[in-house]
N, C-alpha and C positions, 0 to 999 in steps of 0.2 A: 455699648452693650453693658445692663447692669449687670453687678455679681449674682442676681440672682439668677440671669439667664446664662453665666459661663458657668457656676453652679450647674444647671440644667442639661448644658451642654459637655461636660467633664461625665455627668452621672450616663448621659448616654452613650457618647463614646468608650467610658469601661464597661458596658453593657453588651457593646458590638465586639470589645477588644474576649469578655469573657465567651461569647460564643462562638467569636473564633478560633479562640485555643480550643474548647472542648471539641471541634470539628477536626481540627486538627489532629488532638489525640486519639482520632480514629483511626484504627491500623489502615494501612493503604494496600493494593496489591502489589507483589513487586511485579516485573518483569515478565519473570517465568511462569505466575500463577497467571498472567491479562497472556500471556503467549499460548498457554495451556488452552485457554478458552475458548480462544480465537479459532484453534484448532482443532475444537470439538465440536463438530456440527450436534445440531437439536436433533431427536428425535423427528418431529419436521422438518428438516432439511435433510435426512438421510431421505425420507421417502420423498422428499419432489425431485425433479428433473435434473441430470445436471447440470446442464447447462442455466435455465429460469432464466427469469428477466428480460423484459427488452429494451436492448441499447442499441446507439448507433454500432452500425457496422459489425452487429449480430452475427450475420451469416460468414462472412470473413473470419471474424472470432471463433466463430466454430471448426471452420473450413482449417484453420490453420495449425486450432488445440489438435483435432482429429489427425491431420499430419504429422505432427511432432509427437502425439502421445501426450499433450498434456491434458489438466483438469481444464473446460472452459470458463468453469467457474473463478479460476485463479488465473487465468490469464483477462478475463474481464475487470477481476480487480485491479489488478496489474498496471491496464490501460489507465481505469478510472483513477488511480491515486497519480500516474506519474501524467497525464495530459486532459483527465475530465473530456477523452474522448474528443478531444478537440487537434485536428490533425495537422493544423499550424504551430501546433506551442511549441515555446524554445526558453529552454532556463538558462539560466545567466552562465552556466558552464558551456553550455554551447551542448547540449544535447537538444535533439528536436524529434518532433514527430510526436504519434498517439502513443509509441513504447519508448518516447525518448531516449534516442539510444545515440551513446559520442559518438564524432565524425569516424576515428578509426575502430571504434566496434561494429560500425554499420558495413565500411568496407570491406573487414574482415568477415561479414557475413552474406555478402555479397548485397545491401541496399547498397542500390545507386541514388535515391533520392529519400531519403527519409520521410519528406512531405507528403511521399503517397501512402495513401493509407494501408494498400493492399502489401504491400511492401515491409512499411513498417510492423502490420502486423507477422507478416511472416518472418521478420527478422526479430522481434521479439518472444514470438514465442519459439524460436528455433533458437536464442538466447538463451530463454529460460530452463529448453529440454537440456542444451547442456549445464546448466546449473544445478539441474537436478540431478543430474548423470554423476557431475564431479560429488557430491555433495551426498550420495546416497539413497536419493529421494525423496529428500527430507525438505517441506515447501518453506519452514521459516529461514532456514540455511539459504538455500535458493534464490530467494529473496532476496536476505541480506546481500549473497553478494553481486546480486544485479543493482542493486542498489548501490553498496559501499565498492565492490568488487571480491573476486572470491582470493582474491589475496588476503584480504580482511581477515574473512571468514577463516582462513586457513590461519593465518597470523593466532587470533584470539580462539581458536578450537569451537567456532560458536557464532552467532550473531553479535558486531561487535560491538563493544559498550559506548556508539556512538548514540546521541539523543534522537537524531534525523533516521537515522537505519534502524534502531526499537522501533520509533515511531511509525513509520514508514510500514515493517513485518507485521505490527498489529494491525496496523488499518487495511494492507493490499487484503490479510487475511481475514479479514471482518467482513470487507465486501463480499472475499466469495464465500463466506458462510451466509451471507443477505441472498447473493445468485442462486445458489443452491438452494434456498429456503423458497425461491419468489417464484411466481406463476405469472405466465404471459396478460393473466389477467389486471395484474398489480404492478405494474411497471415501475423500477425504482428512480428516484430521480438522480439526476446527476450536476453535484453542486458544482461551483464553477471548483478548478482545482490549481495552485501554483505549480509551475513543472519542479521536480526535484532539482537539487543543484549539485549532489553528490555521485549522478548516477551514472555505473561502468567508467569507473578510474581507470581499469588494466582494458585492454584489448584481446580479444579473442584469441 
């Protein structure tokens, strides 16, 4: 390589190094302002349906929000971030099913087979009504501690400063402001998803 081409290539490398700082020193949002968001449905999404969308095992997801009292909206995300609606998956902690749920929170909710779908939905969303219940009603709390557990939540007063549980609260909540927003006409698609590895530490 002559010097005039490492020359050439010096000049573009601080070329890329200078546009990536200035991207950089662009405020970012934290936490709280991508949570805030997440939890403010559009004007659009207040007036479509609540439930929207269609996904596998729609009518069960509905059948089961409708029983417990929850949003179907947010038990659809629920599903789609911890299994991609997939009724096999099993994360390396050993939670399985479409609401991934551990062996002793499953039996403390009376699943006998987590693999069935009809099952695991009602035991997730019968999950999550009580997560809401402890938690005040509050869906990113709720979350978190189906996610981390509400030991967590109770621990840190809050969603806790884990990177997998923020991440986690923003996305289950982004989908159901997507469901909320989608008409049976525009069906969302459903990417594949890894199962979580954190999910329901404590037992019911």
């Amino acid at each position: 390589m002559s010097v005039e081409s490492i020359g050439t290539r010096v000049a573009e490398i601080d070329a890329l190094l200078h546009a990536v700082n200035r991207g950089a020193a662009q405020p970012t949002q934290n936490f709280a302002q991508v949570l805030q968001t997440a939890q403010t449905p559009s004007a659009t999404a207040q007036a479509a349906t609540a439930a929207g969308g269609d996904v596998p095992f729609g009518a069960e997801i509905d059948a089961a929000a409708t029983r417990y009292g929850v949003d179907p909206a947010l038990l659809k995300g629920l599903i789609r971030q911890e299994s991609g609606f997939d009724p096999t998956a099993r994360s390396s902690a050993g939670a399985t099913g479409l609401t991934q749920l551990m062996p002793a929170t499953a039996a403390g909710l009376g699943v006998t087979d987590a693999t069935d779908p009809a099952q695991a939905i009602d035991g997730g969303a019968r999950y999550l009504r009580q997560q809401l219940d402890r938690f005040g009603g509050d869906p990113a709390k709720a979350l978190a501690a189906y996610n981390a557990g509400p030991g967590a939540v109770q621990r840190f007063g809050g969603v806790p400063p884990y990177a997998e549980t923020q991440n986690y609260v923003q996305k289950v909540l982004a989908f159901a402001a997507q469901y909320r927003g989608a008409t049976t006409a525009q069906p969302l698609p459903t990417p594949p998803v890894t199962p979580s590895t954190g999910l329901n530490y404590s037992t019911v």
